[in-house]
C-alpha positions in Angstrom: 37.8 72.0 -28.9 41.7 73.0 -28.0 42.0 72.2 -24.0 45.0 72.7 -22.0 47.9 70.3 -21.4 51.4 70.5 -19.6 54.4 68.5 -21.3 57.4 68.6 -18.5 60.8 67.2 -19.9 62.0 64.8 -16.9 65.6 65.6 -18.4 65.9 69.5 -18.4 64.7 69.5 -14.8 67.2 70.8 -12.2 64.9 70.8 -9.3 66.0 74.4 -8.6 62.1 74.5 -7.5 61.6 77.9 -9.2 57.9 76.7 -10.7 57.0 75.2 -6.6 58.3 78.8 -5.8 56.3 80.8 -8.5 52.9 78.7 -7.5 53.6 79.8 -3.7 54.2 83.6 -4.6 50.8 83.5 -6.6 48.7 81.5 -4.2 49.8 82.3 -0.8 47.8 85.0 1.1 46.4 85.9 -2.2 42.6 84.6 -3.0 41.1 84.3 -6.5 37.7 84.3 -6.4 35.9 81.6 -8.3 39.2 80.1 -8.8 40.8 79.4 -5.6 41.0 80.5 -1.9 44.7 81.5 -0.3 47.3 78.9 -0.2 48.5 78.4 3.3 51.7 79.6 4.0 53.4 76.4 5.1 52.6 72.4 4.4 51.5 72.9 0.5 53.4 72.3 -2.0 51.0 72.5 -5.3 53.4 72.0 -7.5 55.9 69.4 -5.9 59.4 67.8 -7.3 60.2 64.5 -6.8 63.9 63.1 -6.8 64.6 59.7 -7.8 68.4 58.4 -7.4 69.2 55.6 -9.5 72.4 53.4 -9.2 75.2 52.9 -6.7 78.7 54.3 -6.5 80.0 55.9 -9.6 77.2 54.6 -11.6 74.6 56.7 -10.5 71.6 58.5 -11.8 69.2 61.5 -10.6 66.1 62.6 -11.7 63.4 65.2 -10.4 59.8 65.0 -11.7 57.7 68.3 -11.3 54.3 67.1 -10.0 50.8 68.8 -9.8 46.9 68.4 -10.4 46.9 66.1 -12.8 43.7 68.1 -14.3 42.3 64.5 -15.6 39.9 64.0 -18.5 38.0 60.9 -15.7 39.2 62.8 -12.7 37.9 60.8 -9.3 37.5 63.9 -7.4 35.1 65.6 -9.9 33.0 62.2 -9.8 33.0 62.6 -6.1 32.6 66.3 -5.5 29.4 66.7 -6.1 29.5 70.1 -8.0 32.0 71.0 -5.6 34.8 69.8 -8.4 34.1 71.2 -12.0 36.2 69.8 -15.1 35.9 73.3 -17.2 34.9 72.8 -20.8 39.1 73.6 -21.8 40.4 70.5 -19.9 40.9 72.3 -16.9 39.8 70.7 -13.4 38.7 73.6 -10.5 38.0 72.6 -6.6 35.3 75.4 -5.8 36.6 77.0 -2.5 32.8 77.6 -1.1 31.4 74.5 -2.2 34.1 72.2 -1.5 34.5 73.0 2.6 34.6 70.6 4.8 35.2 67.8 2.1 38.3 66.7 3.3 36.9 62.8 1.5 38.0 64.9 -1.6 41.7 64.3 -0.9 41.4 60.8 -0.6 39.7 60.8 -3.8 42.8 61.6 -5.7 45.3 58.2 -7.5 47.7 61.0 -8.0 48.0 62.2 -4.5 48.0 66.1 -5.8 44.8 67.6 -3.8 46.0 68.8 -0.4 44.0 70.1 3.0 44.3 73.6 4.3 43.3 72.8 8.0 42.3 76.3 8.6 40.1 77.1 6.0 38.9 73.5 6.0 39.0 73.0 2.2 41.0 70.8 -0.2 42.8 72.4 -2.7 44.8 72.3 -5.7 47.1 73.2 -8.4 44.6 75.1 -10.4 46.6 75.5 -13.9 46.6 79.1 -13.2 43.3 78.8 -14.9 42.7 82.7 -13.7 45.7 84.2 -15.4 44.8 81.9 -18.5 41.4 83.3 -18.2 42.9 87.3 -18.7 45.1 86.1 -21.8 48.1 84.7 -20.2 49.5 81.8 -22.6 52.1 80.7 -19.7 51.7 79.3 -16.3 53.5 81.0 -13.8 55.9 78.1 -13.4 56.5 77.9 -17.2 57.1 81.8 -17.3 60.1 80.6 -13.5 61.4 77.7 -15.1 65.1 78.7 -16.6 65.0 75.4 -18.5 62.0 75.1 -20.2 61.0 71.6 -18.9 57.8 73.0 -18.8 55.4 74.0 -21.6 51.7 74.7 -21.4 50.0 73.9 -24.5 46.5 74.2 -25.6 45.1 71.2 -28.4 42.4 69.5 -29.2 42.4 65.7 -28.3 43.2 63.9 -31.8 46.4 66.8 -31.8 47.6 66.0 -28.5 47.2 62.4 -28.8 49.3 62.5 -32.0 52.1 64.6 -30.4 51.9 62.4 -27.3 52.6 59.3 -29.9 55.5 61.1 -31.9 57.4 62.6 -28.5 56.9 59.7 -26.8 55.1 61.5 -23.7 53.8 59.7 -20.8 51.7 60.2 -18.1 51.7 58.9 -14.4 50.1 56.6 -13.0 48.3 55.3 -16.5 46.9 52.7 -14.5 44.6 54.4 -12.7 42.9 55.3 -16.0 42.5 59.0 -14.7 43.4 60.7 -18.4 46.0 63.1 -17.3 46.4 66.1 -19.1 49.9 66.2 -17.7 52.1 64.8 -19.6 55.7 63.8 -19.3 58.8 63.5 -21.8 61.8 61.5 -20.6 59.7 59.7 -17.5 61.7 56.2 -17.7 64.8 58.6 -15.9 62.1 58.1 -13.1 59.9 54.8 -13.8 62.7 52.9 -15.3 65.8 51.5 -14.4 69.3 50.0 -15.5 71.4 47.9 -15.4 75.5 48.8 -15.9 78.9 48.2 -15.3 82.4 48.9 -16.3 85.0 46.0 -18.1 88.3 46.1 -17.3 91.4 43.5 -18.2 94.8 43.4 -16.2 97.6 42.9 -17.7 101.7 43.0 -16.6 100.1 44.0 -13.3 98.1 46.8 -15.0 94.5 47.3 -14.9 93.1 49.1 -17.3 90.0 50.2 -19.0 88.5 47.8 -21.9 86.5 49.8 -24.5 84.8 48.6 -27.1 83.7 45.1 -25.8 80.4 43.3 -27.2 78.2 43.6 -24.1 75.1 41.7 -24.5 71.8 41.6 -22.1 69.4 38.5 -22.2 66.3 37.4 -20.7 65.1 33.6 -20.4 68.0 33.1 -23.1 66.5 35.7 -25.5 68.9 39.0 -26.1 67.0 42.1 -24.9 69.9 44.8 -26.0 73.3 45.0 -26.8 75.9 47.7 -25.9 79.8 48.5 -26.7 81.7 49.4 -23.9 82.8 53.3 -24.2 87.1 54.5 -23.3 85.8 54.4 -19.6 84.8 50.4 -20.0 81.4 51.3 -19.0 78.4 50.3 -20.0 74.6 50.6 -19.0 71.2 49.1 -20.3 68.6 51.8 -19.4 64.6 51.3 -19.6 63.8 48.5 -17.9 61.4 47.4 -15.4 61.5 47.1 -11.9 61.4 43.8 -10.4 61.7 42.5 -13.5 64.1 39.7 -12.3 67.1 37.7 -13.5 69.5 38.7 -16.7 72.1 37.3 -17.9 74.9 39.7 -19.2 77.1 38.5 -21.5 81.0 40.5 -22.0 82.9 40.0 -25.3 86.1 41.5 -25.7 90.2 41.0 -26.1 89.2 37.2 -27.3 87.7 36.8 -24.1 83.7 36.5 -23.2 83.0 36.2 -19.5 79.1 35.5 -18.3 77.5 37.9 -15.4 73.9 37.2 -13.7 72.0 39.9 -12.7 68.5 40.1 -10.6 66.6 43.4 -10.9 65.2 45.3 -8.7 66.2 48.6 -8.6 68.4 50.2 -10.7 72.3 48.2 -10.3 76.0 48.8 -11.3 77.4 45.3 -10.9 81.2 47.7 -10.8 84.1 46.8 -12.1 84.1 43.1 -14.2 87.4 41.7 -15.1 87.5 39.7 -18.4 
């Protein structure tokens, strides 16, 4: 059976919050029986846009990450609701607004930190995938129909089809620890999981410093190589897509018949500035 999934491209994201807009202009004050209650004006933010900034002084990178109800295949809260959580039969996961008040243990029950509280109504609520709209024939979400990028893109497949295209585009999903099966997946994610590490080579020379491109930059780990780069006409260069925390490099610079040796411990994202060889 074809179910409903949400591909966001981490890299066509602006964070001009047009889809967190478009959710509060069809939620707020307005109630959709069966579906959901009103959003309350203020404190929710169902669909909500991390920033990430990666990097120090000219070396830096930003990235913003649309996030929402997750709508997972082993969702916590529908184990714990009760019946007042229902995982619909197209992939789709729907808090009941009568059955789920006072269950404000429901929030807590979420890894992905996506259901919120309305203190007046005394309900938990989320992101509901528009599931009423799609329900009348709508083949968009309202923040897919906002978004002037198209980082968004609901799409409705069956399991072996969306596990292929997850393989090919190299989609993720947050949080894959948790073993929640998100139906929320994400292209381009290491902008906000990963990090890097980069610099810029320069030489001096008759008391003029100047940019070095095209040196052999190499990164290695424990003595093993990891990546290699070329310096571009700026000197810079950056190794992307690597873990946090995962500790000390070695960075090896090649160039004018010259090789100078930089270590590196990683943390966070670093741009060791400007190295002289």
């Amino acid at each position: 059976m074809k179910k409903w999934n949400m591909i966001i491209d981490v890299a066509e994201c602006t964070n001009c919050n047009l889809c967190t807009l478009s959710a509060m202009d069809e939620y707020v004050g307005n109630a959709w029986p069966g579906y959901s209650a009103p959003m309350p004006r203020h404190g929710h933010r169902w669909i909500d846009i991390k920033q990430k900034e990666r990097g120090q002084g000219t070396m830096v990178d930003v990235a913003y990450v649309p996030t929402m109800c997750n709508h997972c295949d082993d969702a916590p809260c529908v184990a714990k609701g009760g019946g007042a959580v229902k995982k619909r039969d197209d992939g789709i996961v729907l808090i009941d607004p009568v059955a789920s008040k006072g269950r404000k243990d429901l929030v807590e029950s979420c890894p992905h930190g996506q259901i919120w509280w309305n203190e007046e109504l005394q309900i938990p609520q989320a992101w509901t995938f528009d599931a009423h709209l799609l329900d009348q024939g709508w083949q968009q979400t309202r923040g897919q129909q906002a978004c002037p990028t198209g980082a968004m893109r609901a799409i409705k497949a069956d399991d072996d089809e969306m596990a292929r295209m997850a393989s090919e585009e190299s989609l993720e999903v947050m949080k894959p620890e948790a073993g929640t099966r998100p139906r929320v997946y994400y292209r381009n994610l290491w902008r906000f999981s990963k990090c890097f590490i980069g610099g810029s080579v320069a030489s001096e020379a008759n008391g003029v410093v100047d940019c070095v491109e095209g040196a052999a930059v190499r990164l290695l780990k424990d003595g093993a190589e990891v990546a290699t780069a070329a310096t571009d006409n700026y000197g810079d260069f950056k190794f992307d897509r690597l873990d946090e925390d995962s500790g000390g490099y070695t960075i090896e610079i090649s160039g004018l018949g010259r090789t100078k040796t930089i270590q590196a411990k990683l943390g966070v994202s670093i741009s060791l500035g400007e190295i002289r060889i």
